[in-house]
C-alpha positions as CSV (number, residue, x, y, z in Angstrom):
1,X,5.9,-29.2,13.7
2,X,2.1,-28.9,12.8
3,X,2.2,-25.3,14.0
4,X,5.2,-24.8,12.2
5,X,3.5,-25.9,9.1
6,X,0.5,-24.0,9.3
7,X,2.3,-20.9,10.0
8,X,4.3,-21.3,6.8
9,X,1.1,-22.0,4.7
10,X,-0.6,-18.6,6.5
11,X,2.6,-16.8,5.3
12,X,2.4,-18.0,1.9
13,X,-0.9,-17.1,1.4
14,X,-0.4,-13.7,3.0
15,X,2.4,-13.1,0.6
16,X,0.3,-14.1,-2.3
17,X,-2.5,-11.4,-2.0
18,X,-0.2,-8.5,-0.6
19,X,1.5,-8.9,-4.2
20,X,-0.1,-7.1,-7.0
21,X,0.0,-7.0,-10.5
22,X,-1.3,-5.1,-12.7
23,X,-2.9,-6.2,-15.7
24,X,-5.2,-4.1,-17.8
25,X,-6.7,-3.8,-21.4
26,X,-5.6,-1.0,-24.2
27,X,-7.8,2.4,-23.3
28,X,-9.5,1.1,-20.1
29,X,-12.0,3.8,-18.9
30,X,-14.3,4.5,-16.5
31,X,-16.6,7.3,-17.0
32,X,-19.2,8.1,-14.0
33,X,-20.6,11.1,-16.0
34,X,-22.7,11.7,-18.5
35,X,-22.4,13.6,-22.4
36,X,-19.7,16.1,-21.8
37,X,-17.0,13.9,-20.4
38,X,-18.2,10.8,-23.5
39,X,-18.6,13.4,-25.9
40,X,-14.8,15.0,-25.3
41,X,-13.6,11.3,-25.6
42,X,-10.7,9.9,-24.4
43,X,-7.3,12.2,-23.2
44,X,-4.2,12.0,-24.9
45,X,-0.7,11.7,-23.6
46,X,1.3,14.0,-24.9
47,X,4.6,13.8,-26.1
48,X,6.3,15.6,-23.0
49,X,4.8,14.0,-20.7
50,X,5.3,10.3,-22.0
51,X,9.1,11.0,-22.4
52,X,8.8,12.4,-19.0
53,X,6.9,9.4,-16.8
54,X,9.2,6.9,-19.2
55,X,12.3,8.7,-17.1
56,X,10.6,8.6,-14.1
57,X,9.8,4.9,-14.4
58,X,13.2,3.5,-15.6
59,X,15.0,6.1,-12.8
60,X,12.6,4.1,-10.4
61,X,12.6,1.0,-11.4
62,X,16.1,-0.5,-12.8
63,X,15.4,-4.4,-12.0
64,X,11.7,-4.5,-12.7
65,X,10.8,-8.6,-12.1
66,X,7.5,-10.0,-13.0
67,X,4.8,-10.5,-11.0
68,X,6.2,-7.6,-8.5
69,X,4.1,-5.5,-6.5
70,X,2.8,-2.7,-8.1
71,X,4.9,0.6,-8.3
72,X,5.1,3.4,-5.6
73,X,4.0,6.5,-6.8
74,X,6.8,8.3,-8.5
75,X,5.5,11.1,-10.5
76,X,2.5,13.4,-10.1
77,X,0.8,16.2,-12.0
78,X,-1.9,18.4,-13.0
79,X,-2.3,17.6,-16.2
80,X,-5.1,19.4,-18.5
81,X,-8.6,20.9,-18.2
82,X,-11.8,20.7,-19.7
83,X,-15.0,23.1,-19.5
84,X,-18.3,23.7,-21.2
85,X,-16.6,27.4,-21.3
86,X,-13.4,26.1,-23.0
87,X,-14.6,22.4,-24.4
88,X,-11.3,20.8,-25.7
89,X,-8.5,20.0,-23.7
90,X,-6.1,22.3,-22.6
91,X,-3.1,20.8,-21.3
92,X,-0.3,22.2,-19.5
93,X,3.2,21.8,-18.9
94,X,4.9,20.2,-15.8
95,X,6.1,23.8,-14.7
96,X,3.0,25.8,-15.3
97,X,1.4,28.0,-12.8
98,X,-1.6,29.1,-14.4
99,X,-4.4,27.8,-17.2
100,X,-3.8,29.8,-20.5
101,X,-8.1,29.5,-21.3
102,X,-10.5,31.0,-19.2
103,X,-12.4,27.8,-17.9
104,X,-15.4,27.6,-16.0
105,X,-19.5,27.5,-16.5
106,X,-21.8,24.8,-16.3
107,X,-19.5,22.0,-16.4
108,X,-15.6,21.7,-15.6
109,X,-13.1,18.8,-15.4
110,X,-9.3,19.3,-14.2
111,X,-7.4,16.2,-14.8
112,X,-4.8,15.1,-13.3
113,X,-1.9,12.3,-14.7
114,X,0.4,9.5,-12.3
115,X,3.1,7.1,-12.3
116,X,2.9,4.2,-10.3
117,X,-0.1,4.1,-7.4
118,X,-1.4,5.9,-4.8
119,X,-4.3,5.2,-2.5
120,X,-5.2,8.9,-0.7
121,X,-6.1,11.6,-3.8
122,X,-7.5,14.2,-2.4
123,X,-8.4,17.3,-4.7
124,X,-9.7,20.8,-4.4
125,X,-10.6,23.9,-5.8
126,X,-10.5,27.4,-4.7
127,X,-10.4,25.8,-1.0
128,X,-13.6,24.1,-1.6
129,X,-14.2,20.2,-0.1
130,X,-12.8,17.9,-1.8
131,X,-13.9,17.3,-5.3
132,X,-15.3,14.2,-6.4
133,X,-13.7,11.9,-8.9
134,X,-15.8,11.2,-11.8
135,X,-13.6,9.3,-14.5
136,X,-10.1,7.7,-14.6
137,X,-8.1,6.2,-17.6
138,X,-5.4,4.0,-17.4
139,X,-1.7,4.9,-18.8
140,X,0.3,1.9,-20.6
141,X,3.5,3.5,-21.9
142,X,4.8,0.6,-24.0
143,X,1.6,-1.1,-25.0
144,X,2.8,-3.9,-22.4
145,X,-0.5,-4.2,-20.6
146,X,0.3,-3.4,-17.5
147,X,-0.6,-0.2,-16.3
148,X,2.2,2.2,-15.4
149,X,0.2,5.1,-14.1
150,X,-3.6,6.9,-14.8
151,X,-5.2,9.6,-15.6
152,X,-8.2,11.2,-12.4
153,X,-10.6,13.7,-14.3
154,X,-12.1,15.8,-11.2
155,X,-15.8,17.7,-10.9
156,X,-15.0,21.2,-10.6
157,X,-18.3,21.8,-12.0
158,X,-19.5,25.4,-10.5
159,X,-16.0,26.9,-9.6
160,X,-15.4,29.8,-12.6
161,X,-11.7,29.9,-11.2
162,X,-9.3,29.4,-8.4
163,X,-5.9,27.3,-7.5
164,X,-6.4,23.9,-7.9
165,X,-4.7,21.2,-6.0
166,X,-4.0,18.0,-5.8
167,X,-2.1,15.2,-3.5
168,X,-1.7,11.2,-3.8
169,X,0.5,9.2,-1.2
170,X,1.9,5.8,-2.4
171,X,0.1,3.1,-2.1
172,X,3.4,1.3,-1.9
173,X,6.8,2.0,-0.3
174,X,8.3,4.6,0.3
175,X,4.9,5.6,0.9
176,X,5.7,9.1,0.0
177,X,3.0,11.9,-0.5
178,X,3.5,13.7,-3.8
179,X,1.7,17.3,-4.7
180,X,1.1,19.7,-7.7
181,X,-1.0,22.7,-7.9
182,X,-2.1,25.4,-11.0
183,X,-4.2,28.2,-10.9
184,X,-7.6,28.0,-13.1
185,X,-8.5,31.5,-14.8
């Protein structure tokens, strides 16, 4: 009965911190550079692509209950571009092959935009290593505080051009790997 008990309690507890919830305040961002990235300030969501990851989330989600694990990774993109070349924003459209601007020079950021969690990013350049991640920003679609996907700028500083790509797998069930690419000019 003791070991019966004790089993139950280890179960319990394991249940408890597998679980996660997300919780997270309005415009939470972590920056790791320095000017550029502060000066540029924080990224927008754009109209598209919020009516777009609010699909994705209620075709993935129909019986949401609080305090639920967090999300599986449901939507993926390469999402806009910065450079001390081109320094505003460019973003692009879910089926876009190819930057419009002609990025590059001393400093470049490709960002990339999420729904629901992953746990292996892995992003390149022009088949370079991977590129560091150097600032993320969390995405709250309904000002619920909890987050429902984020935002990964990348360091593509010292790459004038070349496809860029980018893969997540799901931190979550199904534990699916998810994939986008775009040329930078």
């Amino acid at each position: 009965m003791k070991k019966r008990v004790i089993s139950i309690l280890l179960a319990a507890i394991f249940l408890l911190i597998s679980t996660t919830t997300v919780f997270a305040e309005n415009n939470q961002v972590k920056n790791y550079e320095g000017n550029f990235l502060k000066e540029s300030g924080p990224i927008e969501i754009t109209d598209g692509l919020r009516d777009q990851l609010k699909k994705m989330r209620e075709k993935s989600a129909s019986d949401v209950q609080p305090m639920a694990e967090a999300p599986p990774l449901s939507y993926l993109e390469v999402y806009a571009a910065i450079s001390s070349q081109n320094p505003t924003y460019e973003y692009f459209t879910a089926n876009q092959t190819s930057s419009v601007a002609d990025h590059g020079g001393a400093e470049m950021y490709i960002v990339t935009a999420e729904l629901g969690y992953g746990f292996q990013r892995h992003a390149k350049i022009a088949n370079s290593a991977f590129l560091p991640e150097v600032q993320y920003q969390m995405i709250d679609l309904d000002n619920d505080s909890i987050v429902d996907g984020w935002f990964y700028w990348w360091d593509a500083s010292g790459y004038d051009s070349g496809l860029f790509t980018y893969e997540n797998r799901s931190a979550n069930y199904p534990f699916n790997t998810m994939f986008d690419s775009i040329i930078i000019k």
